[in-house]
C-alpha positions as CSV (number, residue, x, y, z in Angstrom):
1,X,0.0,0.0,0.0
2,X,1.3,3.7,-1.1
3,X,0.1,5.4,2.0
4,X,-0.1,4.1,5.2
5,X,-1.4,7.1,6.7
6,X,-5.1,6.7,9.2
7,X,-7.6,7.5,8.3
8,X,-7.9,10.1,11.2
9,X,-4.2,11.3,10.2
10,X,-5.4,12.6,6.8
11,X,-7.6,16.0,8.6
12,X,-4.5,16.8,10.3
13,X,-3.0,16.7,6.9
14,X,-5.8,18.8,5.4
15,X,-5.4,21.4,8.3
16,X,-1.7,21.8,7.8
17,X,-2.2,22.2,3.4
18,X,-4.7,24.5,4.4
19,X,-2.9,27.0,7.1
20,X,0.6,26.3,4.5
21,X,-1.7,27.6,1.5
22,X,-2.5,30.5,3.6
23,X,1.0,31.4,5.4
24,X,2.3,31.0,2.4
25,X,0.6,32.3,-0.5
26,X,0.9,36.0,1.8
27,X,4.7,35.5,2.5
28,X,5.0,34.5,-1.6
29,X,6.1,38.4,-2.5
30,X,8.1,38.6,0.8
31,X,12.1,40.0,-0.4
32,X,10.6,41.4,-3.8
33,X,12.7,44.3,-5.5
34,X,9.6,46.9,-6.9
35,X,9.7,50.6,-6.6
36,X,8.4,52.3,-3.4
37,X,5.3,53.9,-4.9
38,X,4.2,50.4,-6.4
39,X,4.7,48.3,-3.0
40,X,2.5,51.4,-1.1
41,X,-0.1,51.1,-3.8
42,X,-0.2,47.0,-3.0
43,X,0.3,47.3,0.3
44,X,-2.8,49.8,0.6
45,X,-4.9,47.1,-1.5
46,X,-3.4,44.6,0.5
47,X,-4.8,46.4,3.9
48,X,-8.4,46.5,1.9
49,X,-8.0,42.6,0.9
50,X,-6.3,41.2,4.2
51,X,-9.8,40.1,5.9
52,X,-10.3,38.0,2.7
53,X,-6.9,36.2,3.4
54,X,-7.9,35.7,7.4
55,X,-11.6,34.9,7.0
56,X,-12.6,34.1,3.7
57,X,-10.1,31.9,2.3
58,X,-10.2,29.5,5.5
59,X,-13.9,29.4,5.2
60,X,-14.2,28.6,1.5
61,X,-11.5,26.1,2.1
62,X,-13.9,24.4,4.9
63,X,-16.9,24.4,2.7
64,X,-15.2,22.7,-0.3
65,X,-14.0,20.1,2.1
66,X,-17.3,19.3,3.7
67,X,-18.5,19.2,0.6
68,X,-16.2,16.7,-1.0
69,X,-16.3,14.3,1.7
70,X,-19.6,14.3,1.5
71,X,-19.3,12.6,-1.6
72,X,-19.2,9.0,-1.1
73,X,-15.6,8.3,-2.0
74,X,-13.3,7.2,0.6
75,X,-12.5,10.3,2.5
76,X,-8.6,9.4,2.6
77,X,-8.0,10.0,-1.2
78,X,-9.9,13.2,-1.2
79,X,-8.3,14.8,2.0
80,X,-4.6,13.7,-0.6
81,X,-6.0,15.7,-3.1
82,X,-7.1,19.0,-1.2
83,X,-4.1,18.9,0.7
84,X,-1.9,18.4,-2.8
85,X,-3.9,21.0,-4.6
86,X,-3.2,23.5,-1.6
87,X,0.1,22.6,-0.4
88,X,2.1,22.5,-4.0
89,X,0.2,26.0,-5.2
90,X,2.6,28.0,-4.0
91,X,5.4,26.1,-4.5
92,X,4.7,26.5,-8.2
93,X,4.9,30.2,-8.0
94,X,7.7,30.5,-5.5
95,X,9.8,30.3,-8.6
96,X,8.6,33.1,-10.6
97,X,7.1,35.3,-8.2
98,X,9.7,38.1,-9.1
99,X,8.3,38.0,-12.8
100,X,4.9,38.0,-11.8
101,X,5.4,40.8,-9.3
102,X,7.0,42.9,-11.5
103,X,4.0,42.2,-14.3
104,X,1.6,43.6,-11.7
105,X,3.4,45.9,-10.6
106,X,3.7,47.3,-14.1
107,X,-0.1,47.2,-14.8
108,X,-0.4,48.7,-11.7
109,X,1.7,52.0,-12.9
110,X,-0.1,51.8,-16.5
111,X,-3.4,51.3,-15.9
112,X,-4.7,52.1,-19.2
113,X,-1.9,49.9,-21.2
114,X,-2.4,46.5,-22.2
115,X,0.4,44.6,-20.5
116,X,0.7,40.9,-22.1
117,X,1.8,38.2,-19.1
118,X,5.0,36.9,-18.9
119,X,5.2,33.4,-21.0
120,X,8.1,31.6,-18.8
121,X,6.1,32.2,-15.5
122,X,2.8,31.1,-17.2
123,X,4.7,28.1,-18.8
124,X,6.6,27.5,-15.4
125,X,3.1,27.7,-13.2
126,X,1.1,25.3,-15.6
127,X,3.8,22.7,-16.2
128,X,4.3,22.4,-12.6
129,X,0.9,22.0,-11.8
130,X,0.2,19.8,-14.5
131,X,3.4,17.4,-13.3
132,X,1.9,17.5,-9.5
133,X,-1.6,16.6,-11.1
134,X,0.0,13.5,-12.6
135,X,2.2,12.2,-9.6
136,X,-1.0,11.9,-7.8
137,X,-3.0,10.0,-10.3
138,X,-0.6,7.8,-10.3
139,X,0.3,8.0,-6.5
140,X,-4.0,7.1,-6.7
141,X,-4.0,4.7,-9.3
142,X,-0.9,2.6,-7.7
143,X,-3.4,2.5,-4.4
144,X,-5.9,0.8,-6.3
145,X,-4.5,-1.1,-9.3
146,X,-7.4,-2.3,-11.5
């Protein structure tokens, strides 16, 4: 057997993706090189959106978990996916972060001017994702062969 976790184990998985997603996904810009008027602007938008990060998030996160368990799947292969999905997002933008920062940061000083996303980071973000997504259909499929 590929995990040999209890079933009991996997919600204190789930918890820890969950608070990681969160932790992490607002320490992701964190040692970023912008200019000073652009970091006051996002950190004034980021004062406006910080009771989405604290209340929201953790909520919606609860809600689709309910949900899905309610489902009538085994519970253990479904707490694996939410606490993949949450735990490696951002882990795949750790890597580019300074390229997407700066795109932002760049739409946020020309608002009117179409600025196109950077392709590496895009390219970088979906092929990791993608690769995760396939390590655990087959970390799922070697559980039950057949």
């Amino acid at each position: 057997m590929l995990f040999s976790i209890p079933e009991s184990g996997w919600w204190v998985i789930a918890v820890a993706a969950s608070a990681w997603f969160i932790v992490a996904m607002r320490m992701l810009f964190v040692g970023v090189k912008v200019p000073d008027d652009v970091r006051d602007a996002l950190a004034e938008q980021r004062r406006r959106d910080q009771w989405k990060a604290y209340f929201l998030v953790p909520v919606l996160m609860a809600i689709l978990l309910g949900v899905n368990l309610l489902r009538p799947d085994p519970a253990s292969e479904i707490l694996f996916l939410y606490s993949l999905t949450f735990a490696v997002i951002p882990v795949a933008f750790f890597p580019v972060r300074g390229r997407i920062f700066k795109d932002d940061a760049a739409r946020q000083q020309n608002p009117g001017v179409e600025i196109k996303p950077d392709r590496f980071a895009m390219v970088w973000v979906i092929c990791a994702l993608c690769l995760v997504t396939l390590i655990a259909v087959v970390a799922l499929s070697l559980r039950h062969p057949g």
